[in-house]
N, C-alpha and C positions, 0 to 999 in steps of 0.2 A: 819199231822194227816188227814187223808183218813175218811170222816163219813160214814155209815152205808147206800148202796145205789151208792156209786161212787161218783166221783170227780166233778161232775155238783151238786148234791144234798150239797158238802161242800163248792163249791161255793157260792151259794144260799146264804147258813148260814152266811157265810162269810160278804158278802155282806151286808146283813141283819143286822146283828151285829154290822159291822162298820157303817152301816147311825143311828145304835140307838144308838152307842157309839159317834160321831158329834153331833147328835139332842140333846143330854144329854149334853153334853158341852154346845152348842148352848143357850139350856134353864136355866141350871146354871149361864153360864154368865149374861142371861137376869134378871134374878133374882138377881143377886148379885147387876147390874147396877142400877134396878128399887130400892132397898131397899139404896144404898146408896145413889141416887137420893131424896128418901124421907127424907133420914137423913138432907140432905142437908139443904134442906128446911125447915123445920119442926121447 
């Protein structure tokens, strides 16, 4: 898929995309950990 502008500009996206679809894991996982961390304890 070629976007709108050329292949440096779907790059970009690309790029983009994939570190906020890692950071979105990243931050799920942190979440999941912190909340069963407090089950733990609690």
């Amino acid at each position: 898929m070629v976007a709108p502008g050329g292949e440096a500009i779907g790059g970009v996206v690309g790029a983009f995309r994939h570190m906020i679809q890692t950071k979105g894991l990243i931050i799920a996982f942190g979440v999941l950990t912190w909340t069963l961390l407090e089950y733990t304890f609690s």
